[in-house]
FIPAMI-744767 format. One record per residue (C-alpha): residue in one letter; x, z, y. Coordinates in pm, whole numbers, padded with zeros to 5 digits, always signed. Each point is the difference from the previous one (the first is absolute). Layout:
aXZY/...
END
This chain:
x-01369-00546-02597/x-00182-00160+00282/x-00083+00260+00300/x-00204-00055+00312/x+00200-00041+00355/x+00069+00343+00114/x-00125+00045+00387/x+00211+00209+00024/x+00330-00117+00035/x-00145-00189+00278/x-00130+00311+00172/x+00346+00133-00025/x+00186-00289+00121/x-00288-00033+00278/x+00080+00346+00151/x+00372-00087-00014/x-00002-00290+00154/x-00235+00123+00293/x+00189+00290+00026/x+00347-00213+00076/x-00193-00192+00214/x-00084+00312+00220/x+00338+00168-00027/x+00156-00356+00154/x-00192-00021+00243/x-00055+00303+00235/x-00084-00095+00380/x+00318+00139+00121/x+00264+00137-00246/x+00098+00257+00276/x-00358+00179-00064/x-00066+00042-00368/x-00129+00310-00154/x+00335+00138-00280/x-00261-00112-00349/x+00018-00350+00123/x+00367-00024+00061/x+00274+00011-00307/x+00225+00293-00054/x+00329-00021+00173/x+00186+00089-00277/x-00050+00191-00255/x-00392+00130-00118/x-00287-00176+00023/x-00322-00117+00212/x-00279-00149-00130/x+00089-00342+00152/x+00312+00029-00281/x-00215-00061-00273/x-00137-00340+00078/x+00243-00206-00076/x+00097+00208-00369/x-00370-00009-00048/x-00014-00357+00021/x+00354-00106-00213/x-00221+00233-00255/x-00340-00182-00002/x+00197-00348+00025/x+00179+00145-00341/x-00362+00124-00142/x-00162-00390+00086/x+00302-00140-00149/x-00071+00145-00345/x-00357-00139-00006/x+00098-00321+00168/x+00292-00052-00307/x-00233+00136-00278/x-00281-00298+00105/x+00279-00191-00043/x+00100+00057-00334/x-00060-00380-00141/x+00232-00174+00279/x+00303-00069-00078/x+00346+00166+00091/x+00132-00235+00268/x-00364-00069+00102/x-00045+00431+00099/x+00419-00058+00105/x-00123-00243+00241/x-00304+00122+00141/x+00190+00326+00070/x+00306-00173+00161/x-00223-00222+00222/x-00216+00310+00130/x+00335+00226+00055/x+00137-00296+00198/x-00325-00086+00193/x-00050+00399+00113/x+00363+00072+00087/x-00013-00318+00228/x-00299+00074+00168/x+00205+00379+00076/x+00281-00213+00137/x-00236-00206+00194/x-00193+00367+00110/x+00329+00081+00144/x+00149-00294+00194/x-00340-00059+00176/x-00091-00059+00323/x+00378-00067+00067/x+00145-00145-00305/x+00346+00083+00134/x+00254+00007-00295/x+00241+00177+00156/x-00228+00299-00002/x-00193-00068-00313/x-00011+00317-00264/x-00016-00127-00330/x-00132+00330-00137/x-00384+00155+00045/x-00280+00104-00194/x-00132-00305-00169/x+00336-00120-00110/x+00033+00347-00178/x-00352-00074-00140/x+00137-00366-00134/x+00299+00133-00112/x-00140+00295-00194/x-00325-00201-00144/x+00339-00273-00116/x+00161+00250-00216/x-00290+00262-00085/x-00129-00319-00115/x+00295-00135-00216/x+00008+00335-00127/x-00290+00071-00112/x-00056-00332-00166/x+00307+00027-00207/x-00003+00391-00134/x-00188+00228-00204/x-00193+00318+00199/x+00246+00248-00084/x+00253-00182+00086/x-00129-00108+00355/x-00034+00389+00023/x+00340+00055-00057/x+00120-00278+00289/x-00192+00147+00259/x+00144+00324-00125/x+00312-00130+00027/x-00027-00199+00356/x-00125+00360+00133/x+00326+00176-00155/x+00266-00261+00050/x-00137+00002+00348/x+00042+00335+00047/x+00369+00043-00144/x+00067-00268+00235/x-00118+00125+00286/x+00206+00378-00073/x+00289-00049-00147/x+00079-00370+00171/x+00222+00022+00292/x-00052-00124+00306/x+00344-00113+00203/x-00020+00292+00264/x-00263+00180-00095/x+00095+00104-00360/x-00270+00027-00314/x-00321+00116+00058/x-00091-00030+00340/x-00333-00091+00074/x-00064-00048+00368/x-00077-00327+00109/x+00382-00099+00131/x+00146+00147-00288/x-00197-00100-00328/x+00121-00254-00245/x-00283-00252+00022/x+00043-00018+00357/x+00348-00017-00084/x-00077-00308-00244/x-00226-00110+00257/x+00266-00056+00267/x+00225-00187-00239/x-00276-00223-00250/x-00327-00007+00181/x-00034-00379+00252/x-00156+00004+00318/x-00085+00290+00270/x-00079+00338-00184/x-00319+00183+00152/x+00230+00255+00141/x+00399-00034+00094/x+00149+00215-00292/x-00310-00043-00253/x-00278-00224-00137/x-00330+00217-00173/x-00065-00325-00240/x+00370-00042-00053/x+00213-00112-00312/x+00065+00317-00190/x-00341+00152+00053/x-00159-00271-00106/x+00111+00134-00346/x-00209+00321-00038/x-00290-00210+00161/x+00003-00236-00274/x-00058+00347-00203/x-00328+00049+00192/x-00117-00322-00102/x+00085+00059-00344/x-00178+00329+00008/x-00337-00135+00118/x+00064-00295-00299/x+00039+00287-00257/x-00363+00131+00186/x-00139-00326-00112/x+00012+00077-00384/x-00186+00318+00050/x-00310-00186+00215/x+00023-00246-00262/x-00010+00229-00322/x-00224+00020-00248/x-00162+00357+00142/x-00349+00156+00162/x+00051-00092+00352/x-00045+00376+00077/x+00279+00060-00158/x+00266-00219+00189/x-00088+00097+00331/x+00068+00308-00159/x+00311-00059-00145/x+00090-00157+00374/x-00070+00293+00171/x+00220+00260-00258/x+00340-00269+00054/x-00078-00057+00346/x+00065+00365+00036/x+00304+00005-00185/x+00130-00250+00173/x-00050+00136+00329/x+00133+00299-00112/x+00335-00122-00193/x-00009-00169+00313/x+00000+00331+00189/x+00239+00180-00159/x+00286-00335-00064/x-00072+00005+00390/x+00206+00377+00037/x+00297-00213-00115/x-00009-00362+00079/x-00282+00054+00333/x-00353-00222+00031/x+00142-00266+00223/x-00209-00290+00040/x+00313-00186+00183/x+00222-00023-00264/x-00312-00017-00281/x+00132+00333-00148/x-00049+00024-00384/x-00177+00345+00100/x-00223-00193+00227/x-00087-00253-00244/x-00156+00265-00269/x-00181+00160+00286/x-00166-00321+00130/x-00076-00154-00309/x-00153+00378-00111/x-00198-00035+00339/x-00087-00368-00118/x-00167+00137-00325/x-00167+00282+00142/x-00186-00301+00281/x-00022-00281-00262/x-00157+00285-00269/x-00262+00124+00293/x-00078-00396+00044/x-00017-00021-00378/x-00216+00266-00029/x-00253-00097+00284/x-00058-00356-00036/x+00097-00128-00346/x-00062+00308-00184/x-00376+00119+00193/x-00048-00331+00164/x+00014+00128+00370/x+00110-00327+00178/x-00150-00018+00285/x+00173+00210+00199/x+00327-00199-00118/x-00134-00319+00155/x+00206+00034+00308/x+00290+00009-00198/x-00046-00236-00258/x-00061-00260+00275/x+00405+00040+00106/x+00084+00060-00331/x-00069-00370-00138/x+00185-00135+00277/x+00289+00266+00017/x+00282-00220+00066/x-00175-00241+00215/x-00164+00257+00264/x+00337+00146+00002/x+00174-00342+00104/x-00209-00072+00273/x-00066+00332+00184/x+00354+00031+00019/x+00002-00393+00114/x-00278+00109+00249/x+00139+00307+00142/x+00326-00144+00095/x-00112-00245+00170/x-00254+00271+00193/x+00356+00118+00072/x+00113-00308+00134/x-00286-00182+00169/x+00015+00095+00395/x-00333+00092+00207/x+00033+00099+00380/x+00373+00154-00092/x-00057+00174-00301/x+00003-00148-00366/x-00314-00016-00131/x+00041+00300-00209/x+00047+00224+00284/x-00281-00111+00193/x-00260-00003-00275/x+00157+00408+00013/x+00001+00075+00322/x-00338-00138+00098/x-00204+00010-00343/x+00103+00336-00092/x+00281+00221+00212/x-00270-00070+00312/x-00253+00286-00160/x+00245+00175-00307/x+00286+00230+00047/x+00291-00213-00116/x+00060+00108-00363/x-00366-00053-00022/x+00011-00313+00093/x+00251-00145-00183/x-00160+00138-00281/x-00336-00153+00067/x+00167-00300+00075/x+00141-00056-00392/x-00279+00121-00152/x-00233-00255+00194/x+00330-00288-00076/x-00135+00102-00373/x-00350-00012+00080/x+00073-00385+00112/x+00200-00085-00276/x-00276+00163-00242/x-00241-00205+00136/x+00220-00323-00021/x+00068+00078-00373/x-00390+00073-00061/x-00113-00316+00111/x+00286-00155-00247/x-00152+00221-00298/x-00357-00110+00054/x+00114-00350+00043/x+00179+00082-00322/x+00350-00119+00131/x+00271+00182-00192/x+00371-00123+00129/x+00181+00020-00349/x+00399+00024+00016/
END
């Protein structure tokens, strides 16, 4: 059954992307207003369901992106998906050893590897089983994780623990993971946790099959709206045992995110592809179709802002302190200062949409 490109999926992954870009990039990370910042621990902030909501759209795009290709053969689809894993894990490697590209201090780990490494197997997987039973893997990925994460011990801190010293993937972490973790005792895109996340992915896959049904259009937002609440709720309550933790990518955590996916992918749904309301999603759609590539090169940008000197100051700083922090109270100015650091970047990625350049990876 043939079905017109859905907006909005790019809508979705539009809003994600521009809202990692302004969560990265704050004018000074000692000023930024608690939404904006991740949860120290345990709970959630907004800013802790980008990167879930965007493993879950990248699992959605995947199903439409494998059903087109339908008529290509197996190692042809093996291949394309190999070469694209490899391609945006090394551009995450790259991401991390620049400006300094100092080995000793490299960290292997970090978000788009997790993306690569996720799309790799989500992809395998899906390719090679039935529905149900891709249902019952990411099932099982949440559960395994779980009894894992209770009832493994950890050599001086026993089964169970869940602080950031004492958990088992950080545990795992210290022995497996290569290269400098993000923090001394603990990596957020570690080994382990990678596990459940490849369960997110799945879960937005599974999403696919219901945009791509054979049903009034009315009636799949609707259907995404009635799971995305019982996700977020089975999320919820799992959560009173095993706590939303967006550090350790928390089986709890994934059901609520990818319940808070629906509910924002069925309101997209249900605006632009259902009543035709794009418009207003033009903004969005603009980052959307270059999701990857706007993320590459703001981060490329900003740290070299953060490493370019002017009159003693990096550049970052200065553009701050004189462009903004000169007029704002401080958290207001760091604020103003990402949300104009999207503004540029939207305009950048506008001019590539109505020059109709589309970096594919």
């Amino acid at each position: 059954m043939k079905h017109d490109r859905l907006v909005s999926l790019d809508a979705f992954r539009g809003f994600t992307i521009a809202g990692m870009i302004l969560v990265n990039n704050p004018g000074s990370w000692d000023h930024v207003y608690p939404p904006l910042l991740h949860a120290k621990w345990n709970g959630w902030t907004p800013t802790d369901l980008v990167f879930p909501f965007f493993l879950f759209i990248m699992g959605v795009s995947m199903n439409l992106s494998l059903a087109k290709r339908s008529d290509a053969t197996r190692a042809a689809v093996y291949l394309k998906i190999l070469k694209r894993a490899l391609i945006i894990f090394g551009l995450g490697v790259l991401l991390n050893a620049f400006p300094n590209f100092d080995l000793e201090t490299l960290r292997i780990a970090g978000v788009l590897q997790r993306i690569a490494i996720v799309y790799l197997v989500a992809s395998l997987i899906a390719i090679n089983v039935s529905i149900r039973t891709e249902a019952a893997i990411a099932a099982a990925l949440l559960v395994v994780y779980w009894l894992l994460m209770r009832f493994v011990p950890v050599p001086g801190h026993g089964a169970g623990n869940l602080t950031p010293e004492g958990n088992l993937a950080a545990y795992v972490d210290s022995l497996l993971l290569p290269g400098r973790m993000w923090q001394k005792t603990w990596d957020p895109e570690g080994l382990l946790s990678t596990i459940p996340a490849i369960a997110t992915g799945l879960l937005g896959h599974l999403t696919g099959f219901l945009l791509r049904a054979n049903m009034d259009k009315i009636r799949i937002a609707g259907w995404m709206f009635v799971l995305g609440w019982a996700g977020m709720l089975a999320g919820w309550v799992w959560g009173i045992w095993f706590p939303i933790n967006k550090n350790i990518w928390t089986s709890s955590y994934v059901l609520f995110t990818a319940g808070a996916a629906l509910e924002f992918l069925g309101v997209c749904y249900w605006l632009i592809d259902v009543y035709g309301r794009r418009r207003w999603a033009h903004p969005a759609v603009v980052f959307g179709v270059n999701a990857i590539a706007v993320y590459v090169l703001s981060g490329i940008v900003g740290d070299l802002a953060g490493v370019v000197s002017v009159g003693g100051q990096t550049l970052r700083e200065w553009i701050y302190q004189h462009l903004f922090a000169s007029w704002a109270a401080p958290i207001n100015a760091s604020l103003c200062f990402a949300i104009v650091y999207v503004m540029f970047w939207w305009l950048v990625m506008d001019l590539f949409y109505r020059k109709k350049i589309f970096i594919k990876i």
